[in-house]
N, CA, C and O of each residue as an XYZ file, in Angstrom:
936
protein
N     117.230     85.547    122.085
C     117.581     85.249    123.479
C     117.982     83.788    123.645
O     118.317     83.407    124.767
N     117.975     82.828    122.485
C     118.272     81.600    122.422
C     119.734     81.135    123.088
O     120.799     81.619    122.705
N     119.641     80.238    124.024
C     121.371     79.908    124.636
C     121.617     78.593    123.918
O     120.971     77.691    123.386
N     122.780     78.907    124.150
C     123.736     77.279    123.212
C     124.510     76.814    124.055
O     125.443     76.093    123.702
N     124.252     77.172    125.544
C     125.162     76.812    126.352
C     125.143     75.188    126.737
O     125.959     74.898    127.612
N     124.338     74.080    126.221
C     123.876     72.876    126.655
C     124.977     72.384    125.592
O     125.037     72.973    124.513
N     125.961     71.182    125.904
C     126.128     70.295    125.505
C     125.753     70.119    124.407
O     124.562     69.847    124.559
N     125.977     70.089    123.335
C     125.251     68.704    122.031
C     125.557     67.119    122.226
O     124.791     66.244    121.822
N     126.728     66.881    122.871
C     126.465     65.229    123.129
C     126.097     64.746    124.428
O     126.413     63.610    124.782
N     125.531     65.434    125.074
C     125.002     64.771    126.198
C     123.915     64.294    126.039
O     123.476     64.091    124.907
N     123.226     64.003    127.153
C     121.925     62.767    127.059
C     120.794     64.635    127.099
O     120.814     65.632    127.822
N     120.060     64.231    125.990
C     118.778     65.528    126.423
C     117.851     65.568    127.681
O     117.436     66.641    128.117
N     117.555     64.424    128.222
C     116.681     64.420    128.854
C     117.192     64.744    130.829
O     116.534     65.017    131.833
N     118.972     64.468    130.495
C     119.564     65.074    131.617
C     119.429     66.325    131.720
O     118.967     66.957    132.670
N     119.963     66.823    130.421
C     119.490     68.526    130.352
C     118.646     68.987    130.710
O     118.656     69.945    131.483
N     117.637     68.428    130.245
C     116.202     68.810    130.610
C     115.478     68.758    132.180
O     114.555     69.418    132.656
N     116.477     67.481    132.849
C     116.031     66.955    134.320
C     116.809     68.676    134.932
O     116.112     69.628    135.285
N     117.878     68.678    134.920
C     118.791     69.801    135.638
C     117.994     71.301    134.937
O     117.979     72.149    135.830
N     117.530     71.695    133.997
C     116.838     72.882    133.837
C     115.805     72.908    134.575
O     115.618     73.753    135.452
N     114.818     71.727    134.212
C     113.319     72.023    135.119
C     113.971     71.996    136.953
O     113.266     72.563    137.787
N     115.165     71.387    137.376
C     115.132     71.430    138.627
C     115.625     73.056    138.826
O     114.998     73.644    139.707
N     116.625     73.819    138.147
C     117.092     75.094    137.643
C     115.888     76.089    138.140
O     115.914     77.045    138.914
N     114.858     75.509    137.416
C     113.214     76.383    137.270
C     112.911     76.532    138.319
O     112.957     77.680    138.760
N     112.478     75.467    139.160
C     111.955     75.530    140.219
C     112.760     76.195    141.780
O     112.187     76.862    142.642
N     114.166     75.779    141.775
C     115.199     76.709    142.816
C     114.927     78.144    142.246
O     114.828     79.068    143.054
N     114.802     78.380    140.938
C     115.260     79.927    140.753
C     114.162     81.023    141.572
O     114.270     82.103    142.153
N     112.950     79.963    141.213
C     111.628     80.615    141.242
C     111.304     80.247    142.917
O     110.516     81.004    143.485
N     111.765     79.360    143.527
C     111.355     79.595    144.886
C     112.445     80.008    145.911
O     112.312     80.216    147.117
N     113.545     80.075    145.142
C     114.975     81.014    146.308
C     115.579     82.705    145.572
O     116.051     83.746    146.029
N     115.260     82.236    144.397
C     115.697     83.601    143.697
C     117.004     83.171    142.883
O     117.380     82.009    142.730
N     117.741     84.533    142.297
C     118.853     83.857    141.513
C     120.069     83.873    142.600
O     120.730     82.837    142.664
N     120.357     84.743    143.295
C     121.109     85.083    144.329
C     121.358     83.983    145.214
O     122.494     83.564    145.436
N     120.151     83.436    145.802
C     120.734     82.295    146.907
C     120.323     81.363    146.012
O     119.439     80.809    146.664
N     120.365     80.742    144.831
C     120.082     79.413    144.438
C     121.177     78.908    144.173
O     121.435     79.753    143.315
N     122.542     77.905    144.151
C     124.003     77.524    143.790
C     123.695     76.783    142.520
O     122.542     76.515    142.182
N     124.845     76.436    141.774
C     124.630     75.644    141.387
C     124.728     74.013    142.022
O     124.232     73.060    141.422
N     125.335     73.908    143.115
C     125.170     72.882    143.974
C     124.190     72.569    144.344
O     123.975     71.395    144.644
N     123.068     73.737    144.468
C     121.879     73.300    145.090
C     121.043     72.869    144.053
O     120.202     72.088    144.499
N     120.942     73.045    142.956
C     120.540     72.755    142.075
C     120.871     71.368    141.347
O     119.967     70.718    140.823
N     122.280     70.916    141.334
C     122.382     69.429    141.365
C     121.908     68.551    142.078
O     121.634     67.409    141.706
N     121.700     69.215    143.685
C     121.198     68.228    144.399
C     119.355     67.893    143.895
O     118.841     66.794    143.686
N     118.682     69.323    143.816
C     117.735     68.964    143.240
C     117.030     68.060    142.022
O     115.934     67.499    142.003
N     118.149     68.141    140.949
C     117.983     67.553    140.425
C     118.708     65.664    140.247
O     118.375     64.854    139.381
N     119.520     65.494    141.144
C     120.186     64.231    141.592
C     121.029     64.404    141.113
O     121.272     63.283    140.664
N     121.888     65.097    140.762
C     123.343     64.921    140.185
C     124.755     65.657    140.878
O     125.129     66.038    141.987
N     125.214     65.601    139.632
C     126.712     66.040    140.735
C     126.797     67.936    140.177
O     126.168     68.133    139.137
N     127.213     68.698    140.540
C     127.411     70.142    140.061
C     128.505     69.968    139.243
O     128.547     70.692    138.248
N     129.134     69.419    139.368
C     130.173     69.279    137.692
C     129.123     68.351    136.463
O     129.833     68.490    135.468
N     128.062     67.637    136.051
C     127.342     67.640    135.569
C     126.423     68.908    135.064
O     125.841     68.983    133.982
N     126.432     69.508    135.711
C     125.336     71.094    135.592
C     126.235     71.485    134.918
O     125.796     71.760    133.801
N     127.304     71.666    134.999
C     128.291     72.714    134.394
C     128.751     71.989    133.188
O     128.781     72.702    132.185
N     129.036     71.034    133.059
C     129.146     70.194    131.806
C     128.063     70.431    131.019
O     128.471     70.785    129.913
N     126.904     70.405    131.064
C     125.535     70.798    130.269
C     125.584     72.498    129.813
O     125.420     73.009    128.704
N     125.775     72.907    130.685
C     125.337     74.590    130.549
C     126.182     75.440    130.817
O     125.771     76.598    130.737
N     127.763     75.231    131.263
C     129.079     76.075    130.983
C     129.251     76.885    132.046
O     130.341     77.374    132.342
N     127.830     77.134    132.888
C     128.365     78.093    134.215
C     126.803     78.597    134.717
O     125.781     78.662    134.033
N     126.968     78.878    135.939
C     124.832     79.163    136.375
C     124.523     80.015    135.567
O     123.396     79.717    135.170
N     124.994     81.241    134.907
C     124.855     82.312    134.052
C     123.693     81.553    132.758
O     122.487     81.654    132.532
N     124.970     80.707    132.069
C     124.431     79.489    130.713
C     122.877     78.724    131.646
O     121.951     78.445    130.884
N     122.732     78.542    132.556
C     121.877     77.427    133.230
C     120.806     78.431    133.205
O     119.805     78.256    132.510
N     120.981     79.534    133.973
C     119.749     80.471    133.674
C     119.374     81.021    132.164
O     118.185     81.090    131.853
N     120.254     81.356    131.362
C     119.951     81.789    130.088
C     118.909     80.329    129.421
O     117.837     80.422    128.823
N     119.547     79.268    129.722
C     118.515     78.284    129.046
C     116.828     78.263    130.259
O     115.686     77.943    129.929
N     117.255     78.655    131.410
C     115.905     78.256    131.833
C     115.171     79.666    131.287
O     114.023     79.448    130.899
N     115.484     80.693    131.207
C     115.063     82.006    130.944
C     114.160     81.484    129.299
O     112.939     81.640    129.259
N     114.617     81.118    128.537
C     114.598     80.387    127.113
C     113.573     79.578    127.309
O     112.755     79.600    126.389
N     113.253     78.631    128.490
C     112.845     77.703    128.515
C     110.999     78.106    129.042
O     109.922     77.749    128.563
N     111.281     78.794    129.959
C     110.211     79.663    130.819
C     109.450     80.069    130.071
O     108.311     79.605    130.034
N     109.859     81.060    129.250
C     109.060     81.670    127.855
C     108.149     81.234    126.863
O     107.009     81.489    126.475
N     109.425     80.214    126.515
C     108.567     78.805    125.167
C     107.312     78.075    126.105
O     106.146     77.897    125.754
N     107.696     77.861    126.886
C     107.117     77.036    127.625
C     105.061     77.464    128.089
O     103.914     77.055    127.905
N     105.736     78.371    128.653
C     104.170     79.461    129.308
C     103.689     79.888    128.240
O     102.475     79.708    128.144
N     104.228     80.439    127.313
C     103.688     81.095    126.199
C     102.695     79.827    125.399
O     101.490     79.760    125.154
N     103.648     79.069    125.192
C     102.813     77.563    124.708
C     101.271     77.207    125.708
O     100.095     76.999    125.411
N     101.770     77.254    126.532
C     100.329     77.025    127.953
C      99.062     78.137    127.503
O      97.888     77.789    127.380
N      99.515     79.387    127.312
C      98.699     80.409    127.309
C      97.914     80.079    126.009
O      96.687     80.015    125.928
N      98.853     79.868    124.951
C      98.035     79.880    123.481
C      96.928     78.523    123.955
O      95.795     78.781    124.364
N      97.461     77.011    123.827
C      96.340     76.396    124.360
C      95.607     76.699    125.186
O      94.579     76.052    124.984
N      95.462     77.495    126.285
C      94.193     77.867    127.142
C      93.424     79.192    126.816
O      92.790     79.814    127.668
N      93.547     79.593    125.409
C      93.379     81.167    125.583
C      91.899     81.278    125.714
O      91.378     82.385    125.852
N      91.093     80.014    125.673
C      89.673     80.163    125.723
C      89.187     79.693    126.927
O      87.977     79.606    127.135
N      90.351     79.261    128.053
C      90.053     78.764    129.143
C      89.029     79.906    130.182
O      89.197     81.124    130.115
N      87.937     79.236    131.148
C      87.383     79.781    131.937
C      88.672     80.655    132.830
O      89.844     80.279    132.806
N      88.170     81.915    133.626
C      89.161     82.384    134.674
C      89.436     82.041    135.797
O      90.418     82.350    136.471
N      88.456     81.294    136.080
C      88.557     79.981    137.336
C      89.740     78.846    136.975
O      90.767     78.468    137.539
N      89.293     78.629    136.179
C      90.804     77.463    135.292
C      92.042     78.201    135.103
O      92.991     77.492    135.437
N      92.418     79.401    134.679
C      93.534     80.585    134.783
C      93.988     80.592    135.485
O      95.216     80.530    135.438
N      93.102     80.696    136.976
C      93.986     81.149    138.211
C      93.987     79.850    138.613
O      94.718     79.792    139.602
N      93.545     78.787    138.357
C      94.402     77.350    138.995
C      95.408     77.257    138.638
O      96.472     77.012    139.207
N      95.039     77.524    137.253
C      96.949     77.449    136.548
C      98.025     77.932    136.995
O      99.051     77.334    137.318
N      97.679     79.571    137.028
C      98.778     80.491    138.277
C      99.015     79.945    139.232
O     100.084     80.343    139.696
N      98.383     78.917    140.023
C      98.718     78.695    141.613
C      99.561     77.092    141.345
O     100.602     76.748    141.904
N      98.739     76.256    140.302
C      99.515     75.192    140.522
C     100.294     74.483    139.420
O     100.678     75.262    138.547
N     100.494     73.717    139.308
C     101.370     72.970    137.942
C     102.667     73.736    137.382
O     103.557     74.198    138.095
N     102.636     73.769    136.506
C     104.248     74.055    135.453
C     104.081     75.903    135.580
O     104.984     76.727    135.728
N     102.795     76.100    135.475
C     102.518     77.343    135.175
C     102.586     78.102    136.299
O     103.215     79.158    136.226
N     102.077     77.794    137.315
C     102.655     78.661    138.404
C     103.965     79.190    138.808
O     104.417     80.241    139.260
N     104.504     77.705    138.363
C     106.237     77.793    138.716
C     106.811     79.130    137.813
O     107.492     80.122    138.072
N     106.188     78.617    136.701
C     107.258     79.375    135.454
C     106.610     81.313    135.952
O     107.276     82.320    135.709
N     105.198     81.313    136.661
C     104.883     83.342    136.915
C     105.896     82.857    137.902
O     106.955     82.952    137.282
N     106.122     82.459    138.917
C     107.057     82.882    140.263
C     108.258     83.285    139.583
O     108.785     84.385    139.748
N     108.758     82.234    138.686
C     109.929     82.292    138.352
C     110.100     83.560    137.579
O     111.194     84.097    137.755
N     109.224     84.205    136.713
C     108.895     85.402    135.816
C     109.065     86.571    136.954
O     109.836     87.505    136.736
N     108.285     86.483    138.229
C     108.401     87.329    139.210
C     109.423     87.748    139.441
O     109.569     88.970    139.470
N     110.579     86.815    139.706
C     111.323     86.613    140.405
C     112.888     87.392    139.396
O     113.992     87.761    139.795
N     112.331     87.371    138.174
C     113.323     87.838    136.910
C     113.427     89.085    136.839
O     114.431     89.797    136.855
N     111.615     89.499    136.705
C     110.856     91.033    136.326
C     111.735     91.801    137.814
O     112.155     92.958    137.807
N     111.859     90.840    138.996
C     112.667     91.777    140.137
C     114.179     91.924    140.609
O     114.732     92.537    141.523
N     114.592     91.108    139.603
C     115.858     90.862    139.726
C     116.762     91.964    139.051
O     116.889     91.868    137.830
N     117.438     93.054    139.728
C     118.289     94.508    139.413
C     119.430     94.010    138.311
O     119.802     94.935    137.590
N     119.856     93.138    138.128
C     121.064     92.556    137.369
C     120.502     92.694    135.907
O     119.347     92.638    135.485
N     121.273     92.822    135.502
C     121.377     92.712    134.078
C     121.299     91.561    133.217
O     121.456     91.657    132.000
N     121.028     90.310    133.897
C     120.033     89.275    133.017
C     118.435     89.603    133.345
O     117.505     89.525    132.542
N     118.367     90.018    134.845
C     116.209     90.228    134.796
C     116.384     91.132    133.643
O     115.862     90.663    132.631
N     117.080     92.538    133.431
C     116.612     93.643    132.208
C     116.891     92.808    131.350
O     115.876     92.839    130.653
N     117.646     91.978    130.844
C     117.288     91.080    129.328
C     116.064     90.464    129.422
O     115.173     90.542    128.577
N     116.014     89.693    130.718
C     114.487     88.837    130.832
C     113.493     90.041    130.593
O     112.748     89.860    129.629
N     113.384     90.833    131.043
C     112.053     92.069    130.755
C     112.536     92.808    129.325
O     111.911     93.759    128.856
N     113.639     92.283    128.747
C     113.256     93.293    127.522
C     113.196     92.020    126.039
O     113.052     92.369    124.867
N     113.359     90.456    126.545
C     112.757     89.654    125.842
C     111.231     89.712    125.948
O     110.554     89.416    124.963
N     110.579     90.133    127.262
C     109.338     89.620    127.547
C     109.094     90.854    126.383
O     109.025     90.211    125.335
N     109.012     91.571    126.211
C     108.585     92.924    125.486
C     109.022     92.596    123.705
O     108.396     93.062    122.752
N     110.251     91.679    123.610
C     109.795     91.351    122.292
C     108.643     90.345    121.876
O     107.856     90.549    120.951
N     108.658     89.402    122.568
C     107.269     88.813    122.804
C     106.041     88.819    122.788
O     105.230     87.909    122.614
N     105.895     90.152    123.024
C     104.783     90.998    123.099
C     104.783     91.685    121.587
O     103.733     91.700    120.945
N     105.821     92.167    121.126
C     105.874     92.712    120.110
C     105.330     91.836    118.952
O     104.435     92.122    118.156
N     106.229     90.463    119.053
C     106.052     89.753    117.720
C     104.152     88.812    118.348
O     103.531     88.210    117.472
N     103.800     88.841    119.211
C     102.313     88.520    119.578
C     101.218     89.614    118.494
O     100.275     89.252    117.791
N     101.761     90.988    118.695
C     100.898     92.053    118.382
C     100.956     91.905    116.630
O      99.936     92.120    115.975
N     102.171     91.542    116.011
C     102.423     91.335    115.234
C     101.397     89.960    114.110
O     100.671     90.097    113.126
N     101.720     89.076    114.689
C     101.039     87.771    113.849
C      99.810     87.072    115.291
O      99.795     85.917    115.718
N      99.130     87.966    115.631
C      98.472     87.620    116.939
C      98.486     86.491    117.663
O      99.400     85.671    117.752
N      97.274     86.485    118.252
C      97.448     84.617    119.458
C      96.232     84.303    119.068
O      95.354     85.036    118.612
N      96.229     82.771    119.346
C      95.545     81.844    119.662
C      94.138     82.490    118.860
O      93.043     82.225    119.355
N      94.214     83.384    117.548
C      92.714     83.549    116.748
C      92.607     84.742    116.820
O      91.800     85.279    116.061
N      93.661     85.852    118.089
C      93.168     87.059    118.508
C      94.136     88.047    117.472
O      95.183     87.646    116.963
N      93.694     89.095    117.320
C      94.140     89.971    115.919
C      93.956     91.464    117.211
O      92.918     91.911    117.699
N      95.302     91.875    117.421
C      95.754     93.065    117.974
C      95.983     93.933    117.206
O      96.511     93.969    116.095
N      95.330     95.021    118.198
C      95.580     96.964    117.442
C      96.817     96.482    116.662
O      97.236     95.324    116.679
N      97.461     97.723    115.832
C      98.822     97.624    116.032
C      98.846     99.536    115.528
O      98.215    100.115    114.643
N      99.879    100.073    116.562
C      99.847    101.109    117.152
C     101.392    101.264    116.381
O     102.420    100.601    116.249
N     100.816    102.635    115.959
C     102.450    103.645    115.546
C     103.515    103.248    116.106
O     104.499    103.029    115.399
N     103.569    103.075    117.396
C     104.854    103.141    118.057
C     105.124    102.010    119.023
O     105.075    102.007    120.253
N     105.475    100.870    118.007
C     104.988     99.150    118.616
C     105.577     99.281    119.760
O     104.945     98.824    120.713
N     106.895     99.904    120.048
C     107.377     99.769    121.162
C     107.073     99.634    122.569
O     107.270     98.809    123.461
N     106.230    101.344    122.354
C     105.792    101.583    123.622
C     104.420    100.786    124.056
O     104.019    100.278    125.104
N     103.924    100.927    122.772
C     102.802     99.733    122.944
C     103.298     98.363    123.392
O     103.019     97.994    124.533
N     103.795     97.820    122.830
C     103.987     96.049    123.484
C     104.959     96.516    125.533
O     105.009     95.679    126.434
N     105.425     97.697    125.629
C     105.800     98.029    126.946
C     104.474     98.107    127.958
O     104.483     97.719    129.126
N     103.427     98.645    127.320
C     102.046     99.158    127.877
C     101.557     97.790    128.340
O     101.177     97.576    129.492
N     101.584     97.039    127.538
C     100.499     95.853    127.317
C     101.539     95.032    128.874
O     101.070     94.789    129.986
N     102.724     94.826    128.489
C     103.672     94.150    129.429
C     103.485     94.694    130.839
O     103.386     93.766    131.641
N     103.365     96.493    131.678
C     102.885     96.637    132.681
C     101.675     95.998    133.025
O     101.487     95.541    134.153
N     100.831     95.941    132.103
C      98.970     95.965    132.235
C      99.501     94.441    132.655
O      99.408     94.143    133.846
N     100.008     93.546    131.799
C     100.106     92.230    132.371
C     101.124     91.429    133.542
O     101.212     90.291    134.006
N     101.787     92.674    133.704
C     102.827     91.970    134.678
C     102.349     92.500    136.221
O     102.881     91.766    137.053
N     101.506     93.552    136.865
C     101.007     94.056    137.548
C     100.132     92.900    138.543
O     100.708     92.552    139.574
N      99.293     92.538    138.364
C      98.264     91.181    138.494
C      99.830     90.268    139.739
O      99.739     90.147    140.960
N     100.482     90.020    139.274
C     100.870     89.182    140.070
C     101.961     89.776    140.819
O     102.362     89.310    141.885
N     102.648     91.256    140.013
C     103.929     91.963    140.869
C     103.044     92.653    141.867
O     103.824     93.322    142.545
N     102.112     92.797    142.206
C     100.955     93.844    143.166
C     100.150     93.295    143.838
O      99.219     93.903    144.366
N     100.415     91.570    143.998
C      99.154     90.862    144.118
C      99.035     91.233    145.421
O      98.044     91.916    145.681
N      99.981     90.895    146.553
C      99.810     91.232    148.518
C      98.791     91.907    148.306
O      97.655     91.524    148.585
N      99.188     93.419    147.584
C      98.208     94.842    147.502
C      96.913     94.169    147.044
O      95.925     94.078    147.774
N      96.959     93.819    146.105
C      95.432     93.301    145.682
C      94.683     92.810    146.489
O      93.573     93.234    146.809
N      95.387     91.615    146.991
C      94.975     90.746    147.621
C      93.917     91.089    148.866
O      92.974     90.397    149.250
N      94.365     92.353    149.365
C      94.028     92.924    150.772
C      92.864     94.206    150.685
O      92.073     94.636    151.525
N      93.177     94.641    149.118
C      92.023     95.794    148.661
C      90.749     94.786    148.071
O      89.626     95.285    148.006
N      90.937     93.482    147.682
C      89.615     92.820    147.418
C      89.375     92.070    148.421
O      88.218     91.674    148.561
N      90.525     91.625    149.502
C      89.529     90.663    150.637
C      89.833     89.356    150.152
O      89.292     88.427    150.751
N      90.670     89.057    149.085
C      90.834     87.848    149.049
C      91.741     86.952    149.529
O      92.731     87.582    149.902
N      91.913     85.434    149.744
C      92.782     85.044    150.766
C      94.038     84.756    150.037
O      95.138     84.705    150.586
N      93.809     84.557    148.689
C      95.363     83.512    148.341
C      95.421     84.038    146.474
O      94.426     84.515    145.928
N      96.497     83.867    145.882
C      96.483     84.748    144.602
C      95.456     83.574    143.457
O      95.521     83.903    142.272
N      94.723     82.522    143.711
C      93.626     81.672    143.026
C      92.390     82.854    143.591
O      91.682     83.002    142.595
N      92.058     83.373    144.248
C      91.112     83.391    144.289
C      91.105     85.246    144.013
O      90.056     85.878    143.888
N      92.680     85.961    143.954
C      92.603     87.432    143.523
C      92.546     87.289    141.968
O      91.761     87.991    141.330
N      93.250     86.516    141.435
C      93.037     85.785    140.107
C      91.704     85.716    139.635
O      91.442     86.664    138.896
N      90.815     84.958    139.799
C      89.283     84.524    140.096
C      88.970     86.180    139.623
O      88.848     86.536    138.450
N      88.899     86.855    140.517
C      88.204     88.034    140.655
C      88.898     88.964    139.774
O      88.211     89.972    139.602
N      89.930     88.991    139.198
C      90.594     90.162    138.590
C      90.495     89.359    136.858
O      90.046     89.981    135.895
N      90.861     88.327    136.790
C      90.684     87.707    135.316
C      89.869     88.337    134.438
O      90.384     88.923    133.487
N      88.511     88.326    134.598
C      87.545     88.454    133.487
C      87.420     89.897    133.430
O      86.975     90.280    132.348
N      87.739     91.033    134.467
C      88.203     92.564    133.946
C      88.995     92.744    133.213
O      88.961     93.535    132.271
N      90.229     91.717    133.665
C      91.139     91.691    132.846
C      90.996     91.647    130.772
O      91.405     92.170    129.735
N      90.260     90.788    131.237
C      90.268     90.093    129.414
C      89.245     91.095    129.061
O      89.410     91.794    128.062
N      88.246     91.210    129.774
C      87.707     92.694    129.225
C      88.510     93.927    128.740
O      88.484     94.341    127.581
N      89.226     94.466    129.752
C      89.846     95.541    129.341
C      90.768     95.338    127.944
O      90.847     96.188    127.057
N      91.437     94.049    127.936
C      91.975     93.816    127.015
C      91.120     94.048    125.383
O      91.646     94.596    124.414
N      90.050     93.613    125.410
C      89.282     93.578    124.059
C      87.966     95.122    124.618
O      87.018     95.310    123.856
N      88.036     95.643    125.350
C      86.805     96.672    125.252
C      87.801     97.979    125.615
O      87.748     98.916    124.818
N      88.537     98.079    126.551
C      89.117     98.936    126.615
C      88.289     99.455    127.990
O      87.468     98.732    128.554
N      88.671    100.987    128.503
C      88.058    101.104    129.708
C      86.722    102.159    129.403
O      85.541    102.157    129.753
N      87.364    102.832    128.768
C      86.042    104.578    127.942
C      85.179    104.152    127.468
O      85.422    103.630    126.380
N      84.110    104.117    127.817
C      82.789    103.930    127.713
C      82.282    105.108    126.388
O      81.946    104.777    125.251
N      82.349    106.452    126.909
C      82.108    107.070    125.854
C      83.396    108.382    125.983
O      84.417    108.417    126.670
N      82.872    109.280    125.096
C      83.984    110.514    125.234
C      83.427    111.478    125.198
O      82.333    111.504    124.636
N      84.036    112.778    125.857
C      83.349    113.994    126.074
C      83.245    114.750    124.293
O      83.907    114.349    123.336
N      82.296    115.825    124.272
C      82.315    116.281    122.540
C      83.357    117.105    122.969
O      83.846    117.432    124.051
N      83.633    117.451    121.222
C      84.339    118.638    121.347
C      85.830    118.032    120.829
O      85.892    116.803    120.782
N      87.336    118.979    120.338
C      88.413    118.370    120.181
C      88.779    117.258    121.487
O      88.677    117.443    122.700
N      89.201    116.152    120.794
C      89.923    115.252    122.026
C      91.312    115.473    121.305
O      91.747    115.718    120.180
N      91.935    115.160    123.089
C      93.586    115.612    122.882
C      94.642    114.761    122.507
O      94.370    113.635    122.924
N      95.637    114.772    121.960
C      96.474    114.136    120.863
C      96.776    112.720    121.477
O      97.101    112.546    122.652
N      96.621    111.682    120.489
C      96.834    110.690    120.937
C      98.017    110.162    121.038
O      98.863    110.995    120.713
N      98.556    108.968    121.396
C     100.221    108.654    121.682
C     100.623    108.733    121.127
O     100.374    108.312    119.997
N     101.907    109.549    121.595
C     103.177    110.025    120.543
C     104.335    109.183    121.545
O     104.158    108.693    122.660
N     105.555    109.220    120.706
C     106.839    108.390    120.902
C     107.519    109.425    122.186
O     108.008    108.771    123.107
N     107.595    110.869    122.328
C     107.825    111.661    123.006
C     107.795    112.433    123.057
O     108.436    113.057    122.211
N     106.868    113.354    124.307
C     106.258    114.822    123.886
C     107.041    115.679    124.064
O     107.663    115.964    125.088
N     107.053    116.178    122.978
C     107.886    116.913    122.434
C     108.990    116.529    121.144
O     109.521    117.371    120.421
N     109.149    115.316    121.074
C     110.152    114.702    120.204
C     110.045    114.799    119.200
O     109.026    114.188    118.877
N     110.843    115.557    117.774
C     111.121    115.525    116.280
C     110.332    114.283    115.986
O     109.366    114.513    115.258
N     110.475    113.031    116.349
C     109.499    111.934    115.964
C     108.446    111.340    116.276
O     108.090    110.192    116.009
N     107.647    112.614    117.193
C     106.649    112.308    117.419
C     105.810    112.366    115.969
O     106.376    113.069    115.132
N     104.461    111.700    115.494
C     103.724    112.319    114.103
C     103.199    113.175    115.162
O     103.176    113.081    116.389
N     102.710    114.197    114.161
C     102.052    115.801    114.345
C     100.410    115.626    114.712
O      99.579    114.973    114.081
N     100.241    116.327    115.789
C      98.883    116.342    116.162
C      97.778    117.134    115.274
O      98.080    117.674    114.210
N      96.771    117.145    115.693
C      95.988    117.955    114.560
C      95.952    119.299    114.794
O      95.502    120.033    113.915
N      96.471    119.891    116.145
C      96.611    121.161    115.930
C      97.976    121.633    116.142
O      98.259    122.744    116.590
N      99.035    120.482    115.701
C     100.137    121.326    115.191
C     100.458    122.421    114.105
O      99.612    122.814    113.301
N     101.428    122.763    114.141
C     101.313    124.101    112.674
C     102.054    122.977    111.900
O     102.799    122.179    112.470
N     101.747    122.961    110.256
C     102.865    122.258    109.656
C     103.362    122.851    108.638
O     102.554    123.471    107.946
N     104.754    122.859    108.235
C     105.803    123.553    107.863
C     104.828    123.960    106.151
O     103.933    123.212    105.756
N     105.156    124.942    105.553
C     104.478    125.215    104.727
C     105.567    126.540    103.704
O     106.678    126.984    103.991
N     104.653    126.855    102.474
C     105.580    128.123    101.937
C     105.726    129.196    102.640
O     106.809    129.776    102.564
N     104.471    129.835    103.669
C     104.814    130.867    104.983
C     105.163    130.333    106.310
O     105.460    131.002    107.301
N     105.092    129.025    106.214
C     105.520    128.936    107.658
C     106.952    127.858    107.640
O     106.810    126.665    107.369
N     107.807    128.232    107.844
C     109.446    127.167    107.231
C     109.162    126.349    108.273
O     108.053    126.374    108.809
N     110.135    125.543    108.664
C     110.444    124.499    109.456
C     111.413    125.113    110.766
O     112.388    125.829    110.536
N     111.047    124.773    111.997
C     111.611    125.768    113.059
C     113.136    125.252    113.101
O     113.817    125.783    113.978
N     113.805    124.258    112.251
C     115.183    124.701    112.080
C     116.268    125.414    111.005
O     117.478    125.397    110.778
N     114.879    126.135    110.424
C     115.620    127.122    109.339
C     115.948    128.278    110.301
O     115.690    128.503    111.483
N     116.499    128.808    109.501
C     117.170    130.361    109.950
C     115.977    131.465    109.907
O     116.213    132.640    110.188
């Protein structure tokens, strides 16, 4: 998802002034009403500067999209042992808040850069499950796909649902639905929710699609044998 749309001889730290100002319009107007004019002004410059750096708002978002990612993801690994009181400060204030609004604001966006932004967030997830985080060593499930998709609802929910939350726990502001939802959270993450299981056969666990040639075979499938062929023989 890497952009190359920046300049190589310009000054970096201009780049860098006009992205983080990029960040912050995207995430508090959306992509729709943010200009790139408005965005020069935020950041003090002229909009033919913006476009000299990053080739067109398209290039300006692909690098902040780039930027958002590295960025939070970096935050998360250093705090992964942080209290959930400290979590949800983070969500509400500093770099990190900006960059969930701005995530919000992607995950809702119908265009066809949010579905790249939501189907980077999901490789992310993938290559996490892969070489884990911050010490933590994840399942890793037959069908990484749908798995790192699973994990991405479970985590993107919390803040796309928060109003709802907000009003089924009584709480006033998303620090303090945060507060209260965090440490279930990280629970569910490492305990899971099933306490125990009923006796007796339990029923087939995740397959790729029920019914699908590539699903693997449950335990009380039939499997193809010398009396029993394969149901696309004759």
């Amino acid at each position: 998802m890497s952009s190359n749309k920046r300049a190589p001889h310009t000054a970096p730290e201009t780049a860098e002034r006009i992205r983080d100002a990029a960040v912050s319009e995207f995430a508090a107007h959306g992509f729709a009403r943010t200009t790139v004019r408005k965005v020069a002004a935020a950041a003090g410059v002229s909009p033919g500067l913006v476009i000299h750096h990053f080739g067109s708002k398209d290039g300006l978002r692909a690098a902040c999209d780039d930027h958002v990612f590295e960025a939070a993801t970096e935050i998360k690994r250093e705090n992964a042992a942080a209290s959930p009181s400290l979590i949800a400060e983070m969500l509400t204030e500093g770099p990190l808040g900006v960059y969930a609004e701005y995530l919000m604001k992607s995950m809702l966006d119908p265009s066809e850069q949010g579905q790249r932004f939501f189907d980077h967030y999901i490789e992310v997830i993938e290559q996490i499950i892969e070489e884990g985080f911050a010490g933590y060593t994840l399942r890793k499930a037959e069908d990484r796909r749908a798995q790192s998709t699973t994990i991405a609802m479970l985590a993107l929910a919390p803040m796309m649902l928060e109003p709802r939350i907000r009003h089924a726990l009584g709480t006033e502001d998303l620090q303090g639905t945060m507060t209260r939802l965090v440490p279930y959270l990280f629970d569910l993450y490492r305990h899971g929710f099933i306490e125990s299981e009923p006796e007796g056969p339990i029923g087939p666990g995740p397959r790729a699609t029920p019914g699908s040639q590539h699903d693997p075979p449950g335990e009380s499938d039939p499997q193809p044998g010398p009396d029993r062929p394969l149901e696309s023989e004759p």
